[in-house]
N, C-alpha and C positions, 0 to 999 in steps of 0.2 A: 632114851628118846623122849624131848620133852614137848611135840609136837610136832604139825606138819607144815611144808613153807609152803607158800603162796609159786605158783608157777605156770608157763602154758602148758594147754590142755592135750593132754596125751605126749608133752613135751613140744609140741609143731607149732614151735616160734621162735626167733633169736631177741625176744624183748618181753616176753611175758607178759605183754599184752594183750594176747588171745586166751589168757587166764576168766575164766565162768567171775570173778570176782575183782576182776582189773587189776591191772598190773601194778606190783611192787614199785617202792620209790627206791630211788640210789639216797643212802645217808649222807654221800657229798654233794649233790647238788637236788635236790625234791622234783625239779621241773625236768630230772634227766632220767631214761630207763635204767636198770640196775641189769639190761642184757636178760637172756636166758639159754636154755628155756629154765633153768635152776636158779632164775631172777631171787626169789623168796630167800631163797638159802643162802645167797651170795649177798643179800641185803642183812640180814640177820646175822650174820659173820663178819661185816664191813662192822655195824651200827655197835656192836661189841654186845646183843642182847643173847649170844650162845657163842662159846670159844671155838664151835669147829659144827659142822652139818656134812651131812648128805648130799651128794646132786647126782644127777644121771648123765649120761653124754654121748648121743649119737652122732652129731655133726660139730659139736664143739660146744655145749650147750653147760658144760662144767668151766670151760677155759675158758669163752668171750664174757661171761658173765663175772667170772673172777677178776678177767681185766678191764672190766667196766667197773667195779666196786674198789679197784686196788689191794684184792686178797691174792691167794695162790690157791690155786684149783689145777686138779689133774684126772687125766682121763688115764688109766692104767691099760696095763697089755689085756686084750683081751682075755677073759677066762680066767685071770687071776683072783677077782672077788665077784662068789655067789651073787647074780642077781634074783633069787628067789624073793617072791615079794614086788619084783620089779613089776608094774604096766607095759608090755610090750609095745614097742613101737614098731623099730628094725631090730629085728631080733641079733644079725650079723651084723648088728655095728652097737646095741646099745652095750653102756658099761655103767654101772655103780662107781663113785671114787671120791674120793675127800676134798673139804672145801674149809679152808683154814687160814689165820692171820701171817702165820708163818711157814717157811719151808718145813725145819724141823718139825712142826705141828704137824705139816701136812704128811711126813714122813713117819712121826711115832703113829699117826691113827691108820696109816697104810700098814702098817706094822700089824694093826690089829684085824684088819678088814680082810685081809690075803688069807687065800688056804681054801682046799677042795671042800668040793658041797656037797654031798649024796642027791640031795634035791634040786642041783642043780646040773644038769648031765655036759653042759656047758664048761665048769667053771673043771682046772688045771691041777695036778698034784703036782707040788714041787718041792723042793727043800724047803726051808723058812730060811728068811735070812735079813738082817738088819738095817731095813731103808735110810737109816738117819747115820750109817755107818761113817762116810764120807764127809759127812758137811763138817765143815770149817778146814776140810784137807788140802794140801798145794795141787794145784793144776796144772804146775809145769810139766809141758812134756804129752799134755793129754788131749787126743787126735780129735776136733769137731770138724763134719762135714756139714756143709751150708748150702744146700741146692740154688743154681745160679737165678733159678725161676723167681726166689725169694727177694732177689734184688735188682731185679730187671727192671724195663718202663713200666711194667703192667702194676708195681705198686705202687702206691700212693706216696708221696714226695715225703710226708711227715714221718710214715712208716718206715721208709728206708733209709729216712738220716737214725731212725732210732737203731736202726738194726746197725746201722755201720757204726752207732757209739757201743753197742754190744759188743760186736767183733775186737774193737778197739779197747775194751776193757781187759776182754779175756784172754785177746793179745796180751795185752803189759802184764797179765797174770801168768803169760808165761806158756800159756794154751796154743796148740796150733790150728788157726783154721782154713782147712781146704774149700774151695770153693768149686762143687763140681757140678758136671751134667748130668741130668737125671729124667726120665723120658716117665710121660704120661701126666704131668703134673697139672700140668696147663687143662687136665680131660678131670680132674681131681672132682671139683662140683656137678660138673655133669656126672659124673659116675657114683657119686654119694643120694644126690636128686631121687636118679632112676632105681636105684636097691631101696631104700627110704621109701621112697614112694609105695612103690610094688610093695614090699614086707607090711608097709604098714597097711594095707588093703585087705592085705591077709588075715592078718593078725584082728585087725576092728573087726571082722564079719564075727566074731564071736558074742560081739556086746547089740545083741539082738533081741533083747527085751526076758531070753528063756531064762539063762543061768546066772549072766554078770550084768551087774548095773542096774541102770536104771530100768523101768518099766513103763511106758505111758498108759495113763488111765482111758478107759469108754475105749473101747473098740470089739467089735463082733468077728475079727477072724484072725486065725494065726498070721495072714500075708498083711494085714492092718498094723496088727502088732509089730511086726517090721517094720514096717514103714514108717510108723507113727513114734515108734520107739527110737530108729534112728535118726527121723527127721529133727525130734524134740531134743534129743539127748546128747546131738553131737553139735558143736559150731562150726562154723563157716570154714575155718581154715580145716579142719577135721575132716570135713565134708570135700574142700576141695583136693586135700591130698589122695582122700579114699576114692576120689572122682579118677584123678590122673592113673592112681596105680592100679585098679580095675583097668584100665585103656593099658595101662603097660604090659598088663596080663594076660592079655585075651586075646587067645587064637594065636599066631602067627605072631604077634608083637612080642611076645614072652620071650620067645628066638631073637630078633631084633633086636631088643633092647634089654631084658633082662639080664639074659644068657651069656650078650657080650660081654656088660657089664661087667659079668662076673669074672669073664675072662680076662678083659684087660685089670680088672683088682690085682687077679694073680700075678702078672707080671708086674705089675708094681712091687707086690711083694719081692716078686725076685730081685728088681733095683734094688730095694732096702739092705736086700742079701749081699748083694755084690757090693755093695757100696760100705757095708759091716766090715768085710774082709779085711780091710785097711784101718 
């Protein structure tokens, strides 16, 4: 590791703007963001000044930023690579994962990065097995599912002619793609928001001036040091996420909003399941 990248703070931005140091430029156009919250990394990868980095990814903050730079960036199965080391944000959604010019790239350093942590009680014991195994193989014959949500009105005109030139690729390769129903999707943001939120409220009550981080100077009482340490030490968006998930957490809300949360996640998962089957 030959340094650290520029990015938002505590990762809580999709532009890397809310970085203590302002945000990273895009190598292809200066006046454009480079995305985040792993803006730094993905800038640094594009500009060719490191062949491959780091980035973290709770709500997409490995993948939009890749596709703002024109790298490939991947968020891995959960619990596949130790985040030890990592800044908690949302503990159940962040992930460590590779940010590289190429597939292959991105596939030999995932190679390296996989594999059970002792330190991390998180992370998965599995076989080892060969990420870059596949590429350049034929795809005839090979089952994609395409959630109808994905191409509906609700996105953007330019996005869904892109997506239907994908389809239309991986068709004449020979690929088949299904197009199916898939429930909760539409609830996907809100339900990422409210865990995100909450966790990360949690998890910041620790950077309280005692053990991590910063400290602020002149104050006379433990309850100052609080306050003065979080008010100085955190920014705005910091503050406002830590604002909402305190209110998501408290009392009666936790049941409401949390707890659903959590519950409609699972049956997502189970879509995912059924929808594997095939």
């Amino acid at each position: 590791i030959i340094g650290k990248a520029n990015m938002d703070e505590f990762a809580m931005g999709s532009t890397s703007e809310t970085s203590y140091f302002g945000a990273p430029l895009n190598p292809h156009d200066k006046k454009r963001t480079s995305g985040g919250s792993s803006g730094g990394s993905a800038s640094a990868v594009s500009a060719n000044l490191v062949p491959l980095a780091l980035g973290s990814d709770t709500g997409g903050s490995i993948r939009q930023p890749a596709s703002y730079t024109g790298i490939v960036g991947m968020k891995p199965t959960y619990g596949r690579i130790s985040r030890y080391g990592l800044v908690a944000f949302a503990s159940s959604l962040d992930q460590i994962g590779p940010m590289t010019r190429t597939v292959y790239e991105n596939a030999a350093l995932l190679n390296i990065l996989v594999g059970e942590d002792e330190r991390d009680l998180t992370s998965v014991n599995k076989d080892k097995e060969d990420f870059t195994r596949f590429i350049g193989e034929d795809i005839k014959g090979m089952k994609i599912a395409l959630p109808k949500y994905f191409i509906s009105e609700i996105v953007d005109e330019e996005i869904s002619v892109r997506i239907k030139e994908v389809i239309s690729f991986l068709e004449d390769k020979g690929a088949i793609v299904d197009i199916v129903d898939m429930k909760y999707l539409d609830t996907a943001v809100n339900l990422y928001q409210i865990i995100a939120m909450a966790e990360a409220s949690s998890n910041l009550a620790r950077f309280d001036g005692v053990r991590y981080g910063f400290r602020a100077s002149d104050v006379d009482s433990v309850d100052s040091m609080y306050g003065k340490t979080r008010g100085e030490g955190f920014g705005d968006e910091v503050k406002r996420i830590i604002m909402v998930g305190s209110y998501i957490l408290s009392g009666e809300n936790a049941k409401i909003y949390y707890d659903k949360a959590l519950m409609v996640r699972d049956d997502i998962t189970k879509e995912f399941n059924r929808i594997f089957k095939d």
